[in-house]
C-alpha positions in Angstrom: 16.8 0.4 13.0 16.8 -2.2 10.0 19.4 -1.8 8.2 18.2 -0.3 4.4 19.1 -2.1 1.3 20.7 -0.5 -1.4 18.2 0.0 -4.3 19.0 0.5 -8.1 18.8 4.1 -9.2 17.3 4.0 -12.1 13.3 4.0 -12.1 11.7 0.9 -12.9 8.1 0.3 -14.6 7.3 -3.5 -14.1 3.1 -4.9 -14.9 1.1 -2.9 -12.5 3.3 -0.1 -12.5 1.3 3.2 -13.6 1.1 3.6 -17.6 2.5 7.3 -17.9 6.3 6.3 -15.9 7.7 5.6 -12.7 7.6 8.8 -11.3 4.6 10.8 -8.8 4.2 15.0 -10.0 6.6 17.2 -7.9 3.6 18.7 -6.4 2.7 15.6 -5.2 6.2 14.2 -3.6 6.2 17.7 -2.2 2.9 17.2 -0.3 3.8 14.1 1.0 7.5 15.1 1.9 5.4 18.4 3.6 3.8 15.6 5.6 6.6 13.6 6.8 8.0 17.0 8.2 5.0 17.8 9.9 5.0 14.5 11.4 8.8 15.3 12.9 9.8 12.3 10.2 11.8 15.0 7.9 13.6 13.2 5.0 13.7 9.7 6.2 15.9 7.3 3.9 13.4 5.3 2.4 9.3 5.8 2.7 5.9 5.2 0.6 3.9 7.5 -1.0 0.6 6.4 -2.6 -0.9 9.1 -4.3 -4.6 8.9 -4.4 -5.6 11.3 -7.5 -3.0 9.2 -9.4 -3.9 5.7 -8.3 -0.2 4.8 -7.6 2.5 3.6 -5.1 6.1 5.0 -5.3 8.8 3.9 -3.4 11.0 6.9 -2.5 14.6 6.6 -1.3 16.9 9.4 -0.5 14.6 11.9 -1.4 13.8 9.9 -5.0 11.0 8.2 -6.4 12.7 4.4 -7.3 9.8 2.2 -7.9 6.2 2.8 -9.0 2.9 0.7 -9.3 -0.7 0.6 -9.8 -2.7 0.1 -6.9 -6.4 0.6 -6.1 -7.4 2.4 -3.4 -11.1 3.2 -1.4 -14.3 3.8 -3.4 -15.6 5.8 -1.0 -12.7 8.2 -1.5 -10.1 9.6 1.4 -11.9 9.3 4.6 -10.3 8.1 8.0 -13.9 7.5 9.9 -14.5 4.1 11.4 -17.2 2.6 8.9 -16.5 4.6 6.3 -14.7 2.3 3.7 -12.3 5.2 2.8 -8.3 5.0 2.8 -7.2 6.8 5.1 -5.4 10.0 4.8 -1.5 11.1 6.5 1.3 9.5 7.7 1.5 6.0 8.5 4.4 3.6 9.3 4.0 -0.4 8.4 3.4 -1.9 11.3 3.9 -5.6 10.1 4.9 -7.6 7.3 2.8 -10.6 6.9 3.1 -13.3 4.4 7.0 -13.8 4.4 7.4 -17.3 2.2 3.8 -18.2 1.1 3.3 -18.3 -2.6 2.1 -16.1 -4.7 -1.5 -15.5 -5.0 -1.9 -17.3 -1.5 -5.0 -16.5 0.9 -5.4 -14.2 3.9 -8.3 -14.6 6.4 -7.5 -12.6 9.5 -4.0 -12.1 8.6 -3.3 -16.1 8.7 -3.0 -18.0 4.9 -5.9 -20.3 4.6 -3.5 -22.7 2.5 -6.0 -21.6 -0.8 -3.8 -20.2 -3.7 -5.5 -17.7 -6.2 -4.0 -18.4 -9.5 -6.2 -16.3 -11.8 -9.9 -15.3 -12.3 -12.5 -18.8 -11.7 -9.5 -20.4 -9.9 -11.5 -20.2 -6.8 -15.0 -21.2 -6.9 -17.4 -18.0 -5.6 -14.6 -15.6 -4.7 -14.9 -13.8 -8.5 -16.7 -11.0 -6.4 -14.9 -11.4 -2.9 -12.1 -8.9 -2.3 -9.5 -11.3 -1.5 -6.6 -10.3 0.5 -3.6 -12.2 -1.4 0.0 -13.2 -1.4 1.2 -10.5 1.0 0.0 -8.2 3.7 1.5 -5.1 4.7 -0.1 -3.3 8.0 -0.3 0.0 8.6 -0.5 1.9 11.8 -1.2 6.0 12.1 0.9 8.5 13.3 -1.3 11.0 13.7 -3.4 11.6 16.1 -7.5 12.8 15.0 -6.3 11.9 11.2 -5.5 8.3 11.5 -4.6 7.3 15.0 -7.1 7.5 17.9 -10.7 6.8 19.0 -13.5 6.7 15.4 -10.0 7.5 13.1 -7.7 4.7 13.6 -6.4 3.0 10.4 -4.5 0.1 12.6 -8.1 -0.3 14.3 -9.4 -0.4 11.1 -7.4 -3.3 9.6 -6.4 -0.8 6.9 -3.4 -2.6 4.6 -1.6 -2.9 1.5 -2.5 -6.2 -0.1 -2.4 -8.3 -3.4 -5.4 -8.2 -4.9 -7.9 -10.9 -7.0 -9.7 -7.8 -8.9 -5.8 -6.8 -10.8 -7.5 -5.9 -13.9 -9.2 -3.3 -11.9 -5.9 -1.1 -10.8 -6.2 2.0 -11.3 -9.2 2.4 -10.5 -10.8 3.4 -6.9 -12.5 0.6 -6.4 -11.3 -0.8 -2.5 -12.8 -0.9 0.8 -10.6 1.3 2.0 -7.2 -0.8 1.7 -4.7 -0.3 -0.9 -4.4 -3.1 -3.3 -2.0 -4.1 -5.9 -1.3 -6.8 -8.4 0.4 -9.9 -7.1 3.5 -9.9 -8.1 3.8 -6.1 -7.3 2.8 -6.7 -3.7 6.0 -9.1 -3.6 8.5 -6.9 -4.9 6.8 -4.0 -2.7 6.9 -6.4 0.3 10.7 -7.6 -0.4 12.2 -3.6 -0.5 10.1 -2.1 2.6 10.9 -2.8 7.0 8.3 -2.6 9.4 8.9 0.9 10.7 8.6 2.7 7.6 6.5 5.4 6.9 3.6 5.3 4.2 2.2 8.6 3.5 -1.2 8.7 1.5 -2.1 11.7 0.2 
């Protein structure tokens, strides 16, 4: 197992980070702690939690939320059907951690960086409305079988990720296709305290 960098202990609220504090409800941590258990992954050392209702990401460690941000997450709501455009719901793990070294604000197309760089809204001709997927890409594969793993319900299968976005001045809102998007320089930090192997619970 990858060995798990030490994290500061005091919660941080960088830009994109939800406007009310670092920190998910205890109801909320609960439920996704309630999950992990479920799951047979009971108090793992570090794991994500995006809360849906809330619109945020938190990065928990030892039991403790550490890091927060804004993301975005599906208009369509929680759904895990194939051709739904909902974010899936349950206990993922990352799967893969694409985009190691490209700059920020960098281009995805089928997981490979198209050598464009996003810089800010107009910087690229006729992608205003586009949902770009930018700088980094994390991939997420479900551990539950019928909820997010399997035949018509499986968010790997559904290319379901966390992403930076173009559309930052819209976090906070549920405006996705299903994957969960944050602002750019967010989705670096995100990308730089996370392994492949662990779990992301959305609830």
């Amino acid at each position: 197992m990858a060995e798990i960098r030490t994290l500061a202990r005091k919660p941080s609220i960088l830009p994109g980070s939800p406007p009310d504090g670092p920190s998910p409800p205890a109801a909320i941590l609960r439920l996704g702690a309630s999950r992990l258990a479920a799951a047979g992954l009971a108090d793992p050392a570090r794991w994500l939690l995006v809360a849906v209702s809330r619109q945020s990401l938190h990065l928990i460690e030892q039991g403790r939320p550490v890091r927060s941000w804004q993301v975005s997450t599906a208009a369509a709501g929680i759904d895990n059907r194939d051709g739904s455009g909902g974010t899936p719901p349950g206990v993922h793990r990352i799967a893969r951690r694409i985009g190691s070294g490209q700059p920020l604000g960098a281009v995805f197309v089928s997981r490979e960086p198209t050598g464009e760089i996003w810089t800010g809204p107009g910087s690229l001709p006729g992608t205003v409305n586009q949902d770009l997927i930018l700088t980094r890409i994390l991939t997420l594969e479900g551990l539950e079988d019928g909820i997010n793993r399997g035949p018509g319900v499986d968010s790997h299968a559904r290319y379901i990720y966390l992403h930076g976005t173009n559309q930052e001045d819209r976090l906070g809102e549920a405006v996705s296709h299903g994957c969960i998007r944050l602002a750019n320089r967010a989705m670096l930090e995100v990308f730089d305290l996370v392994e492949e192997g662990d779990p992301v619970v959305i609830v």
